[in-house]
C-alpha positions in Angstrom: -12.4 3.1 0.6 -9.8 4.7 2.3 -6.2 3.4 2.8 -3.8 5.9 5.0 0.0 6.1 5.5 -0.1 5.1 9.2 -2.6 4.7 12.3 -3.5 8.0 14.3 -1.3 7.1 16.9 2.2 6.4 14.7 4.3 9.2 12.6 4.4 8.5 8.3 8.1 7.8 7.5 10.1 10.2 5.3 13.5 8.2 3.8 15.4 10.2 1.6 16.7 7.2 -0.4 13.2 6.3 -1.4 12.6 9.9 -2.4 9.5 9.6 -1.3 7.1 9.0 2.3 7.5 5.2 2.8 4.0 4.5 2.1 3.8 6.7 -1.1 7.2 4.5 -1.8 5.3 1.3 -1.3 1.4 2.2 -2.5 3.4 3.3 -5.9 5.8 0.5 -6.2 2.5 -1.8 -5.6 -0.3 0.4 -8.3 2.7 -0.1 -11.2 2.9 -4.3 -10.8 4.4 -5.4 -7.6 1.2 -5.8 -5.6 -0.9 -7.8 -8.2 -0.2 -11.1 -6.4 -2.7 -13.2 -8.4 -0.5 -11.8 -11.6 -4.6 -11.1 -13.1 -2.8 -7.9 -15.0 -5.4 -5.9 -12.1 -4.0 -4.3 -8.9 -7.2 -4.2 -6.6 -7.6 -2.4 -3.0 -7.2 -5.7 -1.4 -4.1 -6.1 -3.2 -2.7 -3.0 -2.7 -3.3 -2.9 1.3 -1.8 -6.2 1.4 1.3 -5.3 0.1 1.4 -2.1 1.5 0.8 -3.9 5.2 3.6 -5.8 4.3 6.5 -3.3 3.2 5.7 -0.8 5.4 6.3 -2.2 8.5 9.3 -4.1 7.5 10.9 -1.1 5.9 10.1 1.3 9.5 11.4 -1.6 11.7 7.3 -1.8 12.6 6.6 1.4 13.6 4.6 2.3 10.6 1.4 0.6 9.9 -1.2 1.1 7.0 -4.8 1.1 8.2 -7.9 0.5 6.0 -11.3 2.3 6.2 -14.3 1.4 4.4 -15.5 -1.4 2.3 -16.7 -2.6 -1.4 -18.5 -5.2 -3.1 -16.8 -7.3 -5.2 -13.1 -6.8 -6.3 -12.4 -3.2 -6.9 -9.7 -2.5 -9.0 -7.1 0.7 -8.4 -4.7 -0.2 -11.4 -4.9 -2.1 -14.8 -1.1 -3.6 -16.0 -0.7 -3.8 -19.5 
């Protein structure tokens, strides 16, 4: 599975607030709680792209979009919350 910062065509956002890449912001903010929507205690890809779709865009004024490559069986899991 592969989950990058932004389609070929678009430029990854740098804000110096964030101290971070907008998406590294984001993919972060969402591993450590804030993408587990099902509040399970388990952040999982689908999760994690979700909320990452979300932020992103809003955040760049929709000139930064996530994109998604690959699949998995079942759910699979990038982060357990304890």
């Amino acid at each position: 599975m592969i989950i990058t910062a932004s389609a070929a065509n678009e430029v990854s956002v740098e804000k110096d607030e964030l101290r971070h890449g907008v998406f590294t912001y984001y993919l972060l903010e969402g591993l450590q709680g804030a993408a587990d929507r099902d509040n399970d205690g388990a952040v999982t890809v689908d999760e994690v792209f979700s909320y990452v779709s979300e932020k992103v865009p809003q955040v760049t004024g929709q000139e930064q979009h996530p994109v998604k490559k690959g699949t998995a069986e079942g759910n699979l899991v990038m982060s357990i919350l304890n």
